[in-house]
N, C-alpha and C positions, 0 to 999 in steps of 0.2 A: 720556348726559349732557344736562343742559337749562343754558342761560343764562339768568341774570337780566338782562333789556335792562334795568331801571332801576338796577342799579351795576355790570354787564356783570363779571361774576363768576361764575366754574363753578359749578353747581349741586349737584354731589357733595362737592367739598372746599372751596368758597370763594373761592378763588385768584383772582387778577384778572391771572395771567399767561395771555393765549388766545392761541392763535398760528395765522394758515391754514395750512390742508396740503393744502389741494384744494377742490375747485369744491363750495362750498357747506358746504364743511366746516371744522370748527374742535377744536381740539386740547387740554386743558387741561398746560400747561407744569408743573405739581406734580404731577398723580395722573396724567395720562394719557389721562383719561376723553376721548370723539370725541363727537361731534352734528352733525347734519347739521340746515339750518337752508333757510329757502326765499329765492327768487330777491332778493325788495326785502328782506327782513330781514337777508340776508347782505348787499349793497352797506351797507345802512344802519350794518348791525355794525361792517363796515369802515370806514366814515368818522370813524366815532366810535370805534374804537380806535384808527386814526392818529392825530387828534385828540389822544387821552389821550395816548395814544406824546410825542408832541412836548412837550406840556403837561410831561409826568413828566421827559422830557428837559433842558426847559429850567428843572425846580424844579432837579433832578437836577445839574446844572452848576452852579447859583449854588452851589445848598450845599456842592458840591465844593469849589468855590473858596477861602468861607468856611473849612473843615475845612483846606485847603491853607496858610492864612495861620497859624491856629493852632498847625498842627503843625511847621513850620518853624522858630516861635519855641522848641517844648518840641524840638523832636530836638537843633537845635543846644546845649542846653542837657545833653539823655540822651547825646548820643552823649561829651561831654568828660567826665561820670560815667561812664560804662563801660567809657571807654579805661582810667580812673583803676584801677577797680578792677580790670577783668583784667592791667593791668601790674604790680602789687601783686600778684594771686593769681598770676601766672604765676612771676615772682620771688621768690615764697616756695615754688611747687610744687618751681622747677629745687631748693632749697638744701636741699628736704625728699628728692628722688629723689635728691641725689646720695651722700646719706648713708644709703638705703637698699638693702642686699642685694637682688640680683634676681631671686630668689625672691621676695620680700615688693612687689613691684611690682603695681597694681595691673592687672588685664587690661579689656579694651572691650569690653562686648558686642556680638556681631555683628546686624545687622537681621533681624526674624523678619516673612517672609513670612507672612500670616495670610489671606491670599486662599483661598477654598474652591471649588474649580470646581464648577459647577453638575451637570456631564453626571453630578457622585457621586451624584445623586438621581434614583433611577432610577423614572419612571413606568411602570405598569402602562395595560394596555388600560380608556382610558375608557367607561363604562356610562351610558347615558340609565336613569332610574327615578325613580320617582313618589314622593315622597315624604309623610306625609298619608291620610286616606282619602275616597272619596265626592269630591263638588264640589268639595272644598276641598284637594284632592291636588296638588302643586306641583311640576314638572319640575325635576328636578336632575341635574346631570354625579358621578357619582362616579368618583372616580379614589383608585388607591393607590399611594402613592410608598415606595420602599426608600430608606434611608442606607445608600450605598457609599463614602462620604470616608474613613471611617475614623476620624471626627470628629463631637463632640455636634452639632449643627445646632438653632439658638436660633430655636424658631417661622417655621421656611422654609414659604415660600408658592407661590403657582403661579397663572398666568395663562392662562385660556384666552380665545380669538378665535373667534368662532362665522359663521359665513359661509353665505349660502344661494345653491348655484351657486361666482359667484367673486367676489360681492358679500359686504364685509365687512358684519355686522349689528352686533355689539356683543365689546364684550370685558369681562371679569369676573375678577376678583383673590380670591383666601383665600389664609390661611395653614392649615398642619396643626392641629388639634386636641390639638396637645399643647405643654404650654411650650419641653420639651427633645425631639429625636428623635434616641436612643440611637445609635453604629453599628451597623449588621446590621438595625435594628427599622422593621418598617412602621407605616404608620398612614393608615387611608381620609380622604378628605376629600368632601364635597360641595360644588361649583360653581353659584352661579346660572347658570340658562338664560334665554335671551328669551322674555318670556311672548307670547304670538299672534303670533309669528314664523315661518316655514318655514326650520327651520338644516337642512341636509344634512350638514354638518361642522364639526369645529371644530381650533383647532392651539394645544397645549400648549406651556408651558415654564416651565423654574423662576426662581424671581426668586432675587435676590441671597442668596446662603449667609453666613451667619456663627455663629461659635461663642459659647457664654452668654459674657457680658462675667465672671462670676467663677464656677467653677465646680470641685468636687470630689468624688472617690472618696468615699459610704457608702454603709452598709447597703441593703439595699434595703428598699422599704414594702409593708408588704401589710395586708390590713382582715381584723381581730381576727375580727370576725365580717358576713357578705354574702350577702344574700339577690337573685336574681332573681325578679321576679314579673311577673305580666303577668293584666289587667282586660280583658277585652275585647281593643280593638285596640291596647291601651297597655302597653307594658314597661318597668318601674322598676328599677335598680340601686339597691339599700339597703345602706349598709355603713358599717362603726363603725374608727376609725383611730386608734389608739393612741401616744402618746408615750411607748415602754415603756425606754427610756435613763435610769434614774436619775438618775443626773448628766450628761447630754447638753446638749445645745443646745436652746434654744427651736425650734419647725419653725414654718413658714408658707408660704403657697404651696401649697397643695396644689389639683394637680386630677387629674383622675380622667379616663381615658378607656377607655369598654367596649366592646366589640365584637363582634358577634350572626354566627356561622355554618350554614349549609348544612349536609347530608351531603355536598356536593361540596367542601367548606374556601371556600367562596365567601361575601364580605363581603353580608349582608342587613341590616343595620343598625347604627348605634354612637352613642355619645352622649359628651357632656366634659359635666364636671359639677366642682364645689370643695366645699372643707373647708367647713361652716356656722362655722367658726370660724378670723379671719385667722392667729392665732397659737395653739398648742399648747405648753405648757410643759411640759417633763420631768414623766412621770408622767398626764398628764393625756390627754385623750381628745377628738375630735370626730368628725360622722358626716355622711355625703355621703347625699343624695337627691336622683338625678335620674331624667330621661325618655329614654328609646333611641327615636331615630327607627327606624322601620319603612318596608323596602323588601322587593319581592318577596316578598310577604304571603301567597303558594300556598307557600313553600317552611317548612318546619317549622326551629325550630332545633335543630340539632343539637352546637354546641356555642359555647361564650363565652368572650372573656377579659379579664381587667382591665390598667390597669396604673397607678401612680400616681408623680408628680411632686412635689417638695418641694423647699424651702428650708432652710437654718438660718439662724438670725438670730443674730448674737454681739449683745453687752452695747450697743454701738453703734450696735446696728440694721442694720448692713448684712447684705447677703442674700447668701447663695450656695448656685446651685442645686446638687444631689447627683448624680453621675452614678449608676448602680450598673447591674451587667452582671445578664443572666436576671431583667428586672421585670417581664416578662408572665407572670402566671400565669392559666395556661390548665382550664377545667372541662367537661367534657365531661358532656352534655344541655342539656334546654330548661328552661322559667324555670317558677316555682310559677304554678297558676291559682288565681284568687279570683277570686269572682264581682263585674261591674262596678259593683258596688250597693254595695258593701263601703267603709266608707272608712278604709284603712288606711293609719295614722298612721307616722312615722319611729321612735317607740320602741318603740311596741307592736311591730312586723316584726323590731326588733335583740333585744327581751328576750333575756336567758339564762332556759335550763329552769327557773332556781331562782326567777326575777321571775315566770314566766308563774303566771296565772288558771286554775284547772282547767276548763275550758267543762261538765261535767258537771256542777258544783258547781251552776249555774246550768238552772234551770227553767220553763218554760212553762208555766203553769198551762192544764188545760181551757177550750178557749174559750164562751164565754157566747154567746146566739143573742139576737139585740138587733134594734131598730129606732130608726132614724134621726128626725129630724123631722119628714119626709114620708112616712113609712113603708116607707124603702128598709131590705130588712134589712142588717146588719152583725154583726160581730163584734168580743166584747174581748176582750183577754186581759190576763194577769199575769206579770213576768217577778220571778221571787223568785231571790235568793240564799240557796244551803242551807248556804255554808261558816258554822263555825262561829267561826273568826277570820282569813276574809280578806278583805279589802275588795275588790271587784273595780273598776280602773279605766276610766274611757272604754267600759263596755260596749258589744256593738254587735252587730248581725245582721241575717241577712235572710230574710223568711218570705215563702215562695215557696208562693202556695196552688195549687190541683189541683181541676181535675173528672176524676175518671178517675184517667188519665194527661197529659191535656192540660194544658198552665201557665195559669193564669187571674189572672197578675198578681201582684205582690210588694209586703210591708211592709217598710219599711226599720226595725228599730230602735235610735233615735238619740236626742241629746236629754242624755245624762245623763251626768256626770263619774266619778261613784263610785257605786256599790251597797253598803250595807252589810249585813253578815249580819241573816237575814231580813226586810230589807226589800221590799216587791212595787211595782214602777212600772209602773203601765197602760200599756195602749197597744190603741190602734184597730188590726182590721182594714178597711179603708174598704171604703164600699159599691162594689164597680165588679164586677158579673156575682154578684154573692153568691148567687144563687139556685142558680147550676150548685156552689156551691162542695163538695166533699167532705173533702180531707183537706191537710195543711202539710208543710212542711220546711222545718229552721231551719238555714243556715250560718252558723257564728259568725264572726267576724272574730279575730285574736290577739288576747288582750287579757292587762293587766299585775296584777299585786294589788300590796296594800299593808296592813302590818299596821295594828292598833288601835293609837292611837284616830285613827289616818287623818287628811286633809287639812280635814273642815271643820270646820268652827266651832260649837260649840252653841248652839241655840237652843228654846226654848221657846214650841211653838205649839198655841194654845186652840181649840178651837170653843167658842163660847159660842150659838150657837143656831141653830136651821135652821127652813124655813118650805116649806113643799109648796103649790106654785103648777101651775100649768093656763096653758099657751102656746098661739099657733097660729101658722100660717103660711098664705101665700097662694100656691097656686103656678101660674105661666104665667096669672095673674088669671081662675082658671077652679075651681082645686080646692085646699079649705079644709082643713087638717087641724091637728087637736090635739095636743099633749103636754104630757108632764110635764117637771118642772122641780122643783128645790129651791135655795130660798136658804143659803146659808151662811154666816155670820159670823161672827167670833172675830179673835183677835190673836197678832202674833211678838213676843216678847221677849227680850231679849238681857242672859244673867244672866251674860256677860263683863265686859273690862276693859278688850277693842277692840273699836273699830268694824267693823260685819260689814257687808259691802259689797252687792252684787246679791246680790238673795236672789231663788230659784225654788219657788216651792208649786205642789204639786199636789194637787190635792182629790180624793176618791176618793169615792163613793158604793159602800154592798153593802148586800144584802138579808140577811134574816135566815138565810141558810142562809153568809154572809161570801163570798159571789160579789160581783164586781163588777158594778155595776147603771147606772153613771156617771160620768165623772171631766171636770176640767178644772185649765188648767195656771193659776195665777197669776203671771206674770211683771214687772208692773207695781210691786212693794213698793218703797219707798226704802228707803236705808242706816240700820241701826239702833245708834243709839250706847249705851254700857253704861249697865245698867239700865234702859233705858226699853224701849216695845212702840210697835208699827204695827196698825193696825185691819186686816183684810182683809174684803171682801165681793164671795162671788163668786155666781153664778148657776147651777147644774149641770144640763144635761138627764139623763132618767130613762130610759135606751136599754132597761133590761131590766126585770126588777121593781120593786114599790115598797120605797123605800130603808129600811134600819131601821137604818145609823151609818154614821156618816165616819170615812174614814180621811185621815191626811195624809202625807206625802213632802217634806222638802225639801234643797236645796242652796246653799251658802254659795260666794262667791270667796272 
């Protein structure tokens, strides 16, 4: 904890209750938080919180007093209203009980203890682990607590005290990663550690237990369809949650917590994650995307499990959370690989068989043997769509080229919303070692289709004329080299009846044999309103042959 000396206020919660508890040290009276402070800053602290102390004391009194005069005047006034009517309701109770059967009398409910003793939450053996990779890896306490009460337990937490020797260092508070925790059901938690500290130990306990303020027996929730996948050193849970009650209840509240196993059943990592959607109405659907932290990164996974929490919401809006018994479901192996290049999307991952894109459908054309502006070589290539009526969305891949056997570096390709059947969209292999280069390979990413006539919007675009120019460049002010270039001009028109918003052109340059020879993207057009056209003029280098027609490509929001 740190103190603010200019309004002598805890630095964690705010509070301006501080109390001493020891020589140099100081206590925050709301959270808890300790700091230890040095020899003149602690007298100084203290003169000036006595100070406040008296000050607050002597507002503190007058307004008492004030309040004292007030209320004097209104009780003696409440208390001869009260008498009034409980002697009235009493005397109509006695003349109503005496003329009822006592049977039909009513009974008092007895007081319900609702205290939950702590010692129900039962800690397991705390684990130091890295959380993070590389430099930026961050000490964490993880600890897993069982529910022994016998009772839902509404986000119970746990405070550890970390001490090096017999000197206390710091203490640190979380609560469980789940809204509700089931009887019977675990659930890992990770605890901050003191960072550049020497803890040898620390001492555990749980803070106050209590049960969901409204709470009831359904169903249990499970996700329609979930994927695990994992990029590198990153593991995503992807999964799609269903409101499939016809006539049920609105749900809200949802979060999700997963958790990543060992061959030995040993916790290596878990993540809490929510609905992308606060409410869910009968019928309808929403889909959870989150990150699983990674610990103990030598140990492979060997098995996962989800589990999820919810609400219903009546007509009202009020909420009550759902108990339901057996909500861990558990799957045995480790998570899908994709490669970290990949950028895959929340829909694309949930598609059903019947949404997805065939990746076959989709082709690489022969790459073309090109040069650069300075004469570095390069490669183009062409990605065509062969279906004959699917649209393919959000295409995407990664071409991973080869000398040999050796990897010599990866294209990513990106860029593009929709493919439509036989349409071809360039793309660069960039010059980086091109000389050793020998042969490719393409991962696709998932991707979705979409029938005719698809998401964009028509447009009609001209080339109206091209001009072959001769460039140079200067390079390292030492060595001069030439190319080619061609102008392109022409216009978009919009033979609609709405305005087409960002519009993306891509110019294509091929030679007479319809190879690609050069291309560049236009993304600079304004918004085209109906019937009228936008000029474009762009500038294309000539990487390969000399050009003998343009092609174009483009996309609408």
């Amino acid at each position: 904890m740190t103190i603010d000396l200019q309004t002598l206020k805890c630095g964690e919660c705010g509070s301006s209750v501080l109390k001493r508890t020891g020589l140099n040290e100081y206590t925050c009276g709301h959270c808890g938080s300790v700091t230890l402070v040095e020899d003149n800053v602690s007298d100084r602290l203290e003169r000036v919180l006595n100070q406040v102390k008296s000050e607050a004391g002597r507002q503190l009194a007058a307004e008492g007093a004030l309040r004292q005069q007030q209320m004097l005047r209104k009780v003696g006034i409440g208390v001869a209203v009260v008498l009034g009517v409980v002697l009235v309701a009493s005397v109509a109770g006695l003349l109503l009980d005496s003329r009822r059967p006592d049977s039909a009398r009513p009974t008092v409910a007895a007081f319900v203890d609702r205290t939950i003793p702590v010692d129900g939450l039962k800690l397991g053996e705390p684990r130091q682990v890295l959380v993070g990779s590389g430099t930026s890896a961050v000490p964490k306490l993880l600890v897993v607590a069982r529910n022994e009460t016998g009772k839902p337990l509404s986000r119970p937490g746990i405070r550890a005290v970390y001490y090096d020797g017999e000197t206390r260092l710091e203490e640190r508070s979380e609560t469980l990663p789940v809204s509700v925790l089931a009887p019977g059901e675990s659930a890992p938690v990770l605890i901050d550690m003191p960072r550049g500290k020497n803890t040898t130990r620390q001492a555990l306990d749980v803070q106050k237990l209590a049960e969901p303020y409204r709470a009831a027996e359904g169903p249990r929730m499970s996700f329609s369809r979930v994927r695990l996948v994992q990029q590198g050193d990153r593991v995503r849970l992807v999964g799609r949650i269903v409101n499939a009650q016809a006539d049920g209840p609105t749900i809200g509240g949802i979060d999700v917590l997963a958790t990543l196993y060992d061959d030995a059943g040993q916790v290596i990592g878990f993540g809490h994650g929510y609905g992308q959607s606060n409410e869910v109405k009968a019928g309808a659907q929403t889909s959870v995307d989150m990150s699983i932290a990674r610990f103990g990164r030598a140990a492979a996974v060997a098995a996962w499990d989800y589990r999820i929490g919810y609400d219903t919401i009546d007509a009202s809006g009020v909420r009550t959370a759902v108990l339901s018994a057996d909500r861990v479901v558990r799957t045995a192996g480790g998570p899908e690989s994709f490669n970290p290049e990949l950028r895959l999307g929340t829909q694309d991952l949930l598609a059903e068989d019947s949404e997805r894109f065939d990746e076959k459908q989709l082709e690489l054309l022969p790459l073309v043997d090109g040069r650069n502006n300075i004469q570095q070589r390069l490669f183009l290539g062409e990605l065509v769509n062969r279906s004959t009526d699917a649209i393919v969305l959000a295409p995407g891949g990664v071409i991973s080229r080869f000398s040999g056997s050796k990897a010599h570096g990866t294209t990513n390709i990106t860029g593009l919303a929709y493919l439509y059947p036989g349409e071809r969209f360039p793309i660069f292999l960039e010059p980086e070692d091109m000389e050793r280069f020998t042969s490719t390979r393409i991962e696709w990413k998932p991707m979705r289709r979409a029938a005719l006539p698809g998401p964009r919007k028509p447009l009609e675009v001209k080339v109206t004329g091209t001009k072959a120019e001769l460039g140079s460049v200067l390079l390292n002010f030492s060595q001069r080299f030439t190319y080619k270039s061609v102008e392109v001009t022409g216009s978009v028109r919009n033979p609609g009846t709405a305005i087409v918003g960002k519009v993306r052109l891509w110019v294509s340059l091929r030679d007479r044999n319809g190879q690609l020879t050069g291309f560049k993207l236009v993304d600079n057009l304004p918004p085209v309103a109906p019937g009228e056209s936008v000029p474009f003029q762009v500038n294309v280098e000539q990487n390969g042959r000399d050009f003998a027609s343009v092609a174009t490509l483009y996309q609408t929001e």
